[in-house]
C-alpha positions as CSV (number, residue, x, y, z in Angstrom):
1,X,0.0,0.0,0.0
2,X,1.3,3.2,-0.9
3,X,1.4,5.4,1.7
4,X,0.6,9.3,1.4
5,X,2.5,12.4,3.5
6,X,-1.1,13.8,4.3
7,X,-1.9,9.9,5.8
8,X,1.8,10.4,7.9
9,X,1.1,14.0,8.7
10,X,-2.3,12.8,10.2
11,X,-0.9,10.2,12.8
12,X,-2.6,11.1,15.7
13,X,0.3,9.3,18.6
14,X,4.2,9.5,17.8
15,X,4.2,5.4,17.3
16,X,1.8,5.7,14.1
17,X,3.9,8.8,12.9
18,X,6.9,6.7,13.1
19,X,5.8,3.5,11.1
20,X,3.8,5.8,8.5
21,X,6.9,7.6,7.8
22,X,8.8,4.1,7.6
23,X,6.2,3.5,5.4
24,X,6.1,6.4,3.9
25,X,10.1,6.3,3.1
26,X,10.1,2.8,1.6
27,X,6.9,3.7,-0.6
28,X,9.0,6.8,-1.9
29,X,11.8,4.6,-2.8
30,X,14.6,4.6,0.2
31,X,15.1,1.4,0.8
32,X,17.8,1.9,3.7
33,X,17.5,4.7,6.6
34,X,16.9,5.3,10.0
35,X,14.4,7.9,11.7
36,X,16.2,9.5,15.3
37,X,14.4,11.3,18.1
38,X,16.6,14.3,18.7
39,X,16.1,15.4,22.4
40,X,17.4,18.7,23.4
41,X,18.5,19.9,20.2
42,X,21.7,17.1,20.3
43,X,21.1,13.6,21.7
44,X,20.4,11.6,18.9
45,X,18.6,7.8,19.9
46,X,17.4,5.4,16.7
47,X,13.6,5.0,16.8
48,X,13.3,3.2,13.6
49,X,15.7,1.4,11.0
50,X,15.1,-0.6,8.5
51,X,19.3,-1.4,9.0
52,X,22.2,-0.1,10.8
53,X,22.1,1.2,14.4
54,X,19.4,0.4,16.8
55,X,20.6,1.6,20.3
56,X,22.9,4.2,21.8
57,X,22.9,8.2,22.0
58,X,25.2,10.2,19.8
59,X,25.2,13.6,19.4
60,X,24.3,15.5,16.3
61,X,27.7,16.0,15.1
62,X,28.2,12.4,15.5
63,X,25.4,11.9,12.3
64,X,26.9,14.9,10.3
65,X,25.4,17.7,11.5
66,X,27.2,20.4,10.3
67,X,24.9,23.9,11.0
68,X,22.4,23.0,7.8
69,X,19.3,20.9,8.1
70,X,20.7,18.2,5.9
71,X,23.7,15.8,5.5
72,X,25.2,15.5,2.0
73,X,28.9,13.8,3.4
74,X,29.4,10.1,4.1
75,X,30.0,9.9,8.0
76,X,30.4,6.0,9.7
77,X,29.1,5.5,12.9
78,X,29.6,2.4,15.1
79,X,28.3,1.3,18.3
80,X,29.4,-2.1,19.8
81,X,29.2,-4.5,16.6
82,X,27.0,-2.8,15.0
83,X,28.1,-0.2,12.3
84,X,26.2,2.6,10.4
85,X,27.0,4.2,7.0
86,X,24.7,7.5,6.8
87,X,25.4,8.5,3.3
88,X,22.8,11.5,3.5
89,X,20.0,12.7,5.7
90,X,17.8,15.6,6.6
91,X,17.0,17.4,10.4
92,X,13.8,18.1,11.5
93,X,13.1,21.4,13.6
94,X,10.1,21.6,15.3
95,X,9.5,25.2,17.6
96,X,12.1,25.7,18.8
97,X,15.2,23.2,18.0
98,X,15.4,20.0,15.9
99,X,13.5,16.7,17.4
100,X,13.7,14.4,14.4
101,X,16.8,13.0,12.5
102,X,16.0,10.9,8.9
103,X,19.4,9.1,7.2
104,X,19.6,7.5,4.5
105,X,22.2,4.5,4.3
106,X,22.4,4.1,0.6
107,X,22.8,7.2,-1.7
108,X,19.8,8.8,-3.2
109,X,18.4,10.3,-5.9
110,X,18.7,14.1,-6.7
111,X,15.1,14.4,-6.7
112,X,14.7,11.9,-3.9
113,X,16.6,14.0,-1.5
114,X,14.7,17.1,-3.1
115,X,11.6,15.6,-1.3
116,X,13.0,14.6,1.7
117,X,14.4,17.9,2.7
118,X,11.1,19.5,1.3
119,X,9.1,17.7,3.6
120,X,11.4,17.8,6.7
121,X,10.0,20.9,8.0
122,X,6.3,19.5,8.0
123,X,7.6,16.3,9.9
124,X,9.5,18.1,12.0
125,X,6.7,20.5,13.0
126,X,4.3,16.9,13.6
127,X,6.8,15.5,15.9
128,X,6.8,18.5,17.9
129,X,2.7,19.2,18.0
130,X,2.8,14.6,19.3
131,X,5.5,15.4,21.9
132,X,3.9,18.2,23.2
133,X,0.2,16.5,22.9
134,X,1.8,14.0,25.1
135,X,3.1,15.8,27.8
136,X,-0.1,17.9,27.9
137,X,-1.8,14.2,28.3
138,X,0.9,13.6,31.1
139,X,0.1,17.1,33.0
140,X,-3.4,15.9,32.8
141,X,-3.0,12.6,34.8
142,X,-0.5,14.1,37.0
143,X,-3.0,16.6,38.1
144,X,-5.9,14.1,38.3
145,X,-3.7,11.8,40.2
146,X,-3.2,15.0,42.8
147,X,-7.0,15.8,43.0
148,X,-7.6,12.0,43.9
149,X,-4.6,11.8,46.5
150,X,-6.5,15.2,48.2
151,X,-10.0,13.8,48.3
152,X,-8.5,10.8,49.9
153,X,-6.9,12.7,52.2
154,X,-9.6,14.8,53.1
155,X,-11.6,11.4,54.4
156,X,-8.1,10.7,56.2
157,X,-8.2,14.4,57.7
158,X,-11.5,13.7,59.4
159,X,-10.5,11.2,61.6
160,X,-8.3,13.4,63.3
161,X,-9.4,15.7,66.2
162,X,-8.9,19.6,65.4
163,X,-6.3,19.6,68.2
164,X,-4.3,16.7,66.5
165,X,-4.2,18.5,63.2
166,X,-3.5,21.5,65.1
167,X,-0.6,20.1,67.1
168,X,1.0,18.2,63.8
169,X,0.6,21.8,61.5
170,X,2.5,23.8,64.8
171,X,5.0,21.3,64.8
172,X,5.4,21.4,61.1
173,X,5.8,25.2,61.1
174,X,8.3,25.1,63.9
175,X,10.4,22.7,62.4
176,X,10.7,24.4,59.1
């Protein structure tokens, strides 16, 4: 099935973003890459590959960054046995900094690379609206999880006499 950068774009949890853009690269023709979570602008960690590394943190120099949002030189990269030949590859930059690494392992097409570093704005922009989606989601059950823990504590509250709470809160305040 051939699979459309609206259809990748419209991923609605960073899982399904990352397999319809595997998808999405094989479809287009890139038979060899690997798609990186960039976490604070530089710590690179492999999400997806269809060969080459699949664990470790590098940093963004380490996959050829060089101060443009693409690669165009050949860098190596190995980890334990396992060893990575990025011939080319695009950065994604979301808000603020870049969150998304694609490379390619085999050397691609003019019009190939074209696309990719045409579209690496739009992915990058995705990643950053499903990170931020999900830490919004995470707030939310943090602060659910808070209102709980007070309404229990407000039946553990009552079976206290006012002068035990009182004693405990002077105690509290004299100790601090």
């Amino acid at each position: 099935m051939k699979h459309s950068l609206l259809s990748t774009l419209f991923s609605s949890n960073m899982n399904g973003f990352m397999s319809s853009l595997g998808e999405l690269l094989h479809s287009k023709g890139f038979p060899h890459w690997t798609i990186w979570k960039v976490s604070n602008g530089s710590l690179c960690e492999p999400l997806l590959s269809t060969d080459g590394i699949s664990t470790g943190m590098y940093d963004i120099y380490d996959l050829g960054y060089d101060g443009t949002d693409y690669i165009t030189s050949q860098v190596t990269i190995t980890h334990l046995s396992e060893q990575c030949i990025i011939s080319s590859g695009v950065f994604c930059k979301g808000s603020a900094s870049y969150n998304l690494a694609v490379t390619l392992h085999q050397p691609s097409t003019e019009v190939q690379f074209v696309w990719l570093k045409s579209i690496a704005i739009f992915l990058g922009i995705h990643a950053d609206q499903l990170e931020s989606d999900n830490r919004r989601l995470e707030m939310f059950i943090d602060y659910q999880k808070k209102i709980d823990f007070i309404k229990g504590s407000g039946r553990i509250l009552k079976s206290f006499t006012t002068n035990e709470v009182i004693m405990a809160s002077l105690d509290m305040f004299t100790e601090s």
